[in-house]
N, C-alpha and C positions, 0 to 999 in steps of 0.2 A: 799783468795786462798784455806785457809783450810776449806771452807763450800762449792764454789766448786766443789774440789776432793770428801769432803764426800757425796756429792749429787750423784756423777758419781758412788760412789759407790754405794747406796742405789739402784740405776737403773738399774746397774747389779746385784744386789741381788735380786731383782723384775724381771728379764729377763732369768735369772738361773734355775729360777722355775718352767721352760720350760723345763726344763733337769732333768734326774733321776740322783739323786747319793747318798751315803751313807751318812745322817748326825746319827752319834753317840749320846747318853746320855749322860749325865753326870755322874759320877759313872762307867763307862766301865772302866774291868781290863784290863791293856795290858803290853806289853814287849815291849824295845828296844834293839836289839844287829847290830852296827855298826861296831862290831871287831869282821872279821870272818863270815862265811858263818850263814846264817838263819837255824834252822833244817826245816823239809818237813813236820810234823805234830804237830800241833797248841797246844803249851805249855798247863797241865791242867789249870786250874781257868783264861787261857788267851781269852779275845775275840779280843783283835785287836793286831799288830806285827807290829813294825816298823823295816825298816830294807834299807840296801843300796838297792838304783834303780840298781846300776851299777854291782855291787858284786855279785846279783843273778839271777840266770836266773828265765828264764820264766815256768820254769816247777816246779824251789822252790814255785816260786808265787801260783800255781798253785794248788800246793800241801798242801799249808796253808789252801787256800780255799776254798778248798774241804773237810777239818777236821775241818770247823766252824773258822777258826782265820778271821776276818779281816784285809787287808794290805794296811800299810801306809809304800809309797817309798821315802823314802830319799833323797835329793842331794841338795848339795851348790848354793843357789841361788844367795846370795852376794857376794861371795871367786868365782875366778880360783885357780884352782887346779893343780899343774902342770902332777900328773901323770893320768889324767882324757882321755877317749877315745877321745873324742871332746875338749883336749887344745888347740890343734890345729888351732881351729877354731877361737880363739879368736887374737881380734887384741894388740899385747902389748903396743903399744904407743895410743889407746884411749880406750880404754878399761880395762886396768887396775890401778889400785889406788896405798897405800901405803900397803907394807907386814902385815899378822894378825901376830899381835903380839904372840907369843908361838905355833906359827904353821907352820914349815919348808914346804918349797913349796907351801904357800896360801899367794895370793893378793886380797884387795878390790877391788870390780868389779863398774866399772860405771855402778849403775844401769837404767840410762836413755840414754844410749845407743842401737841403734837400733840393729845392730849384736848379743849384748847381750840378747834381749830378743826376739833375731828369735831363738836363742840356747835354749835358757829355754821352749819356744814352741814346740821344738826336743824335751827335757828333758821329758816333759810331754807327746807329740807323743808314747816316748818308752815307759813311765809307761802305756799307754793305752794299748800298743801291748803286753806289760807285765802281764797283767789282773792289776793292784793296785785299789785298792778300794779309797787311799786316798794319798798324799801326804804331805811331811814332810821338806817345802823350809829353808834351814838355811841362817843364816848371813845375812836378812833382815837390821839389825840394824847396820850399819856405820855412823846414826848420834853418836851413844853412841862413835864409836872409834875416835873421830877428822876426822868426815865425811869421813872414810877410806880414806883419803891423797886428795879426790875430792870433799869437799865442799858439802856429800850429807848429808839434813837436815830429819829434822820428815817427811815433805809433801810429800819428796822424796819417803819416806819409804812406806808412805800410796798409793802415787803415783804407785808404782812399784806393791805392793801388791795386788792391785786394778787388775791393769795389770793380777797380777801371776792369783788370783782368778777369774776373769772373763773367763780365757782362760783353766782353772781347771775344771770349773765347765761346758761349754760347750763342755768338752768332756768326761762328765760322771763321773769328779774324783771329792772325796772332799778334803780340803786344811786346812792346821793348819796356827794359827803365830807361829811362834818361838821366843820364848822370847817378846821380843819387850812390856813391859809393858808400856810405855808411849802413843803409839796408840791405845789402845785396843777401846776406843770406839769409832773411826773411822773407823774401823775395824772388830769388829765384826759380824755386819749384814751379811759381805760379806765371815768370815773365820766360819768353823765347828768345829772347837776345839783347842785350845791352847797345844801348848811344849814347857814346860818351865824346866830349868834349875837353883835349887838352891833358888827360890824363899824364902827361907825360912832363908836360910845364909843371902839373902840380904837384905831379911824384907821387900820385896815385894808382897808377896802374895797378897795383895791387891788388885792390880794393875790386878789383872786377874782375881778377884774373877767375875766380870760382867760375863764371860762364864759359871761359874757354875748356878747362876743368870737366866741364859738363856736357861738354863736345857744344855749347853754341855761342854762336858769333861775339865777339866785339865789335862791333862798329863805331869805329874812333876816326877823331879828326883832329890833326894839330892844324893849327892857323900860323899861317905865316906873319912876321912881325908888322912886314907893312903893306897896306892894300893894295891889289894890282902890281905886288913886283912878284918874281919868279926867283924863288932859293935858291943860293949857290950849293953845289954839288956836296960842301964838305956838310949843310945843316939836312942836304937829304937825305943823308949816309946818317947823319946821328939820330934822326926820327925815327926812319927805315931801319935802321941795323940796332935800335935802343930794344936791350934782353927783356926789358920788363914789359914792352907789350909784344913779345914774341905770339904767331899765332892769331892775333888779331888783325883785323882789315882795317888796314892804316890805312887813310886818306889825309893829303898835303891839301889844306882850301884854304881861300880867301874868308874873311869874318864874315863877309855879303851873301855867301856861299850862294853863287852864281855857278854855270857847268865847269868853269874853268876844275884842277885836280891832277894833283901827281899819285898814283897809286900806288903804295908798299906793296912790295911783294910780301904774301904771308911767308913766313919763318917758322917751321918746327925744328924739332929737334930731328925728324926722317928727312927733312927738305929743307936746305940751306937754298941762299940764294941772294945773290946781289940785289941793289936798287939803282932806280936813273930814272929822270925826270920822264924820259919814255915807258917805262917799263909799266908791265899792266899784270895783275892778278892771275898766275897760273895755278895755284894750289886746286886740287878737286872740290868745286865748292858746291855738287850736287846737293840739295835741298830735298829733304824728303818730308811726305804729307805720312804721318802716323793717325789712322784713324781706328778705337779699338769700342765699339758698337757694343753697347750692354749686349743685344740681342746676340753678340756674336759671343762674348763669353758666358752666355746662360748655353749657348750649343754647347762649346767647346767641353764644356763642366759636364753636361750631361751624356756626351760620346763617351769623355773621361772614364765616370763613373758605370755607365755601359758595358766602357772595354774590361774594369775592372772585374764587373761582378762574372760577366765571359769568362775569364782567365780563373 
């Protein structure tokens, strides 16, 4: 089953390429703020921004993008939410799972549910209408919670993802995991960059290193131990200067993740580089748009063959 899924995935990654969208570096600086409105012009040393789908309009969108940020829209792809515009829409007796644990108002969602993923297909409608460049689907991972209360496994996950990213990428947007380090290499071909949470408390990093590997992003966040304080110098140096997520875009945030954020400098192995609660993302984190047009390689094939029979 799980060779499969990852086949179907591989076919939409090869079908995708038919589409333009943003795939990112590795090394891209960026910001998250989930608490609270986005500001309109693109943080300095930031090239990409995540932020709610829901929470901002389309003219915040707008206004990132037009001062060079990148945007990556946010929304719960595994959780209902109860105070969401579209709860509405979902059905409570097959569609949702067991409560997320430490999160008032959120259930597991049946992700193999049809209603569910015509809503995630709206979800993704408005970030198109929205301009986003990329989105940011959370709560993938209900195998890690006791299958959120519905028996959903790994396959599920990749199953679903497969789903999320095939329907992302043919409409121009590109698509992270979230978290989810157990599928990462079912996965990858088909996702553009990783957000991941904590990796480094869990001693995971690993687990996601294959993205940097593949030249694209981590986008990781350690939280600080307690809300509203600012790290002393010796725990910035050990997040920032920690080898196992060498190369990814560490960010220092609060759990609320409000704009407050210390930025890691990315670390290769070409570019060493200290950290400090000031310091901001220098690595070259240019972004480039790969778009490779059936129509363009039915030309190419046929100059090809052209130039051959000339010769």
């Amino acid at each position: 089953m799980r060779n499969l899924i990852t086949a179907v995935a591989f076919i939409i990654a090869v079908d995708a390429k038919n589409v333009s969208y943003w795939q990112p570096t590795a090394g891209t600086p960026w910001q998250i703020i989930l608490s609270g409105i986005l500001p309109t012009q693109c943080p300095i040393g930031v090239k990409a921004i995540d932020g709610d789908l829901e929470d901002n309009d389309a003219s915040t969108w707008s206004s990132l993008k037009a001062s060079g940020c990148k945007t990556i829209c946010y929304f719960s792809a595994g959780s209902y939410e109860d105070w969401r515009q579209d709860a509405n829409q979902f059905n409570n007796s097959t569609d949702l799972g067991a409560p997320l644990d430490g999160w008032h108002g959120e259930w597991w969602l049946n992700t193999k549910s049809e209603n569910v993923r015509r809503i995630m297909q709206e979800r993704l409608d408005t970030a198109v209408k929205k301009g986003c460049d990329g989105v940011d689907p959370d709560n993938i991972d209900a195998y890690e919670n006791d299958g959120g209360g519905l028996g959903l496994t790994q396959d599920d996950a990749i199953d679903y993802l497969t789903f999320l990213a095939g329907e992302a990428h043919k409409r121009g947007l590109a698509i992270g995991l979230k978290n989810g380090g157990d599928i990462v290499s079912s996965v990858l071909n088909i996702t553009d960059y990783e957000v991941n949470e904590q990796c480094q408390d869990f001693d995971e990093c690993d687990q996601v290193r294959p993205f940097i590997d593949a030249n694209k992003p981590v986008f990781g966040i350690e939280y600080t131990k307690k809300e509203n304080t600012i790290p002393d110098q010796k725990t910035i140096d050990q997040i920032c200067d920690n080898d196992s997520a060498k190369g990814f875009s560490t960010l220092i945030k609060h759990m609320k993740l409000n704009d407050w954020k210390i930025s890691c400098n990315v670390t290769t192995a070409a570019n060493s580089t200290s950290s400090s609660p000031s310091a901001t993302q220098t690595a070259d984190s240019s972004a480039s748009i790969r778009h490779m047009a059936a129509g363009a390689l039915v030309s190419w094939s046929v100059s090809l063959m052209a130039l051959l029979i000339w010769l």
